[in-house]
C-alpha positions as CSV (number, residue, x, y, z in Angstrom):
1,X,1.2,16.9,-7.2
2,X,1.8,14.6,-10.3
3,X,5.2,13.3,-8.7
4,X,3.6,13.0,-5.4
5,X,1.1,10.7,-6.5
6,X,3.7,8.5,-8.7
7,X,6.0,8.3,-5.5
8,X,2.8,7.5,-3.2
9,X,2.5,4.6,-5.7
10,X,5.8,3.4,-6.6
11,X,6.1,3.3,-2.9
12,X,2.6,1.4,-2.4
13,X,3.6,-1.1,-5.2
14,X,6.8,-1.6,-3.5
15,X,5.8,-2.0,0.1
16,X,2.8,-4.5,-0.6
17,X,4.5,-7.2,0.5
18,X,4.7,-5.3,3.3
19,X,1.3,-3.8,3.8
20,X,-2.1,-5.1,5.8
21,X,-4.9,-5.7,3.7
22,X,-7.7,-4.5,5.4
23,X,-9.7,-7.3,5.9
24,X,-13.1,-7.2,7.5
25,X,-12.6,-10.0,9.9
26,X,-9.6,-8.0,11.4
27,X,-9.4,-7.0,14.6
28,X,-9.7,-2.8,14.6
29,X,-8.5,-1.2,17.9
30,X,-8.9,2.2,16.2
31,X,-11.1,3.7,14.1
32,X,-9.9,4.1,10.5
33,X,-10.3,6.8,7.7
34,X,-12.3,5.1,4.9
35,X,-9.9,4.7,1.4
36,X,-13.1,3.3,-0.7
37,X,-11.7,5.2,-3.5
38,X,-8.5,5.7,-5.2
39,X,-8.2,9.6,-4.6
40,X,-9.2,8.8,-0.5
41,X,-6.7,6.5,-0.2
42,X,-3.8,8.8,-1.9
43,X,-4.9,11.4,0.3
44,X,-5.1,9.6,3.6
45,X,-1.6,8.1,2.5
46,X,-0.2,11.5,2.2
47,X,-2.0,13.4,5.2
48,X,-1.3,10.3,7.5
49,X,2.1,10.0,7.1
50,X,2.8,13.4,7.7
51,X,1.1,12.8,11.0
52,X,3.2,9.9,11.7
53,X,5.9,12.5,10.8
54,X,4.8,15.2,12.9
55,X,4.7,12.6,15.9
56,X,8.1,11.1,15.1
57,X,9.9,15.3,15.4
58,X,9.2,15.1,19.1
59,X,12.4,15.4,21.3
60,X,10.8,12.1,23.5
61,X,8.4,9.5,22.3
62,X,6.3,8.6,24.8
63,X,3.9,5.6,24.9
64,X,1.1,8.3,24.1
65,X,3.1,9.2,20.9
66,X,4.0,5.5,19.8
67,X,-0.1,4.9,20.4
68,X,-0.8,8.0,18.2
69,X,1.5,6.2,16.0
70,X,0.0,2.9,16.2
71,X,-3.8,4.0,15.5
72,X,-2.6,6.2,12.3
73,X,-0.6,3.2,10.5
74,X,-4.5,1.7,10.4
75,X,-5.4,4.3,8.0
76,X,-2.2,4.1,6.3
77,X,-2.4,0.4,6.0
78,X,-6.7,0.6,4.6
79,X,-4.8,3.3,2.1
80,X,-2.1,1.1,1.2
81,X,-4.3,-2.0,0.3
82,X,-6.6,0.3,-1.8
83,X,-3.8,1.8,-3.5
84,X,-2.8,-1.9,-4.5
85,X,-5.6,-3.0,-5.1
86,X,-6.4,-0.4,-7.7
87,X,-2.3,-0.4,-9.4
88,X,-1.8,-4.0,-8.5
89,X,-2.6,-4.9,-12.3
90,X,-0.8,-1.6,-13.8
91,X,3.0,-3.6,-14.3
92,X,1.2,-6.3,-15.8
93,X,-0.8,-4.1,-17.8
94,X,2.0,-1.8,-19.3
95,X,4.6,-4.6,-19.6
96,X,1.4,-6.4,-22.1
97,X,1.4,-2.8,-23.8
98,X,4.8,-3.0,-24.3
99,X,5.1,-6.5,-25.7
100,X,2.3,-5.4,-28.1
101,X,3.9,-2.4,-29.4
102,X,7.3,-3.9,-30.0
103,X,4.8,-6.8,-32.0
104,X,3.5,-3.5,-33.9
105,X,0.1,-4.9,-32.9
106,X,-2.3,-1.5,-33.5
107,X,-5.1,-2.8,-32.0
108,X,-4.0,-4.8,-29.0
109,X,-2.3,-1.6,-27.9
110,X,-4.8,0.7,-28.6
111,X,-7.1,-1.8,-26.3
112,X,-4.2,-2.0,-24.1
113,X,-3.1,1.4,-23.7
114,X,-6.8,2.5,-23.3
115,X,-7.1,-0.1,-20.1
116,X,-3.3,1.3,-18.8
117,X,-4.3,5.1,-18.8
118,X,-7.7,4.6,-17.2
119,X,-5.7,3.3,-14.0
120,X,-2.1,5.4,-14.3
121,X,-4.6,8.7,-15.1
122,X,-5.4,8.8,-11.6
123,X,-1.4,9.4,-10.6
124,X,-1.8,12.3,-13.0
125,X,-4.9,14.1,-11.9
């Protein structure tokens, strides 16, 4: 599960740019699975991609499928904008740790590392 989660988020982090943030003035035309927390949004990441998966094995895609499609990339997309929302800060964070240790700064990266873990713990749970 631990390299499951790091993948979900390496993969958030990288896609950002390309992500939705979920905004409230948006439009929905679907109802969406609420990602208010960290461990909802890695698990609507994971479950609704697999349905998005599940969809795109079928022989013909049909305009039925490609609106199955459409409606679950609004949960993936809430997910998406929680997940950086919550690791958006976590390059900055570790790359500050790093700078601090190679200083040999004890307690900037104590403070540091303490900040880093509360937000990277959650890839590791």
């Amino acid at each position: 599960m631990t390299a499951i989660r790091s993948l979900i988020a390496t993969a958030a982090l990288g896609l950002s740019a390309l992500a939705a943030t979920a905004d409230e003035d948006d439009v929905q035309h679907y109802a969406i699975e609420p990602s208010e927390t960290l461990e909802q949004a890695l698990t609507n990441f994971t479950e609704y991609n697999a349905k998005v998966r599940d969809v795109l094995e079928r022989e013909d895609l049909s305009v039925a499928d490609m609106e199955e499609i459409h409606e679950y990339t609004y949960t993936i997309e809430a997910a998406l904008a929680k997940i950086n929302e919550e690791f958006g800060a976590l390059p900055e964070t570790l790359e500050a740790l790093h700078l601090a240790s190679e200083a040999h700064d004890a307690d900037e990266v104590r403070s540091l590392a303490e900040t880093y873990f509360e937000t990277a713990g959650e890839l590791s749970e």
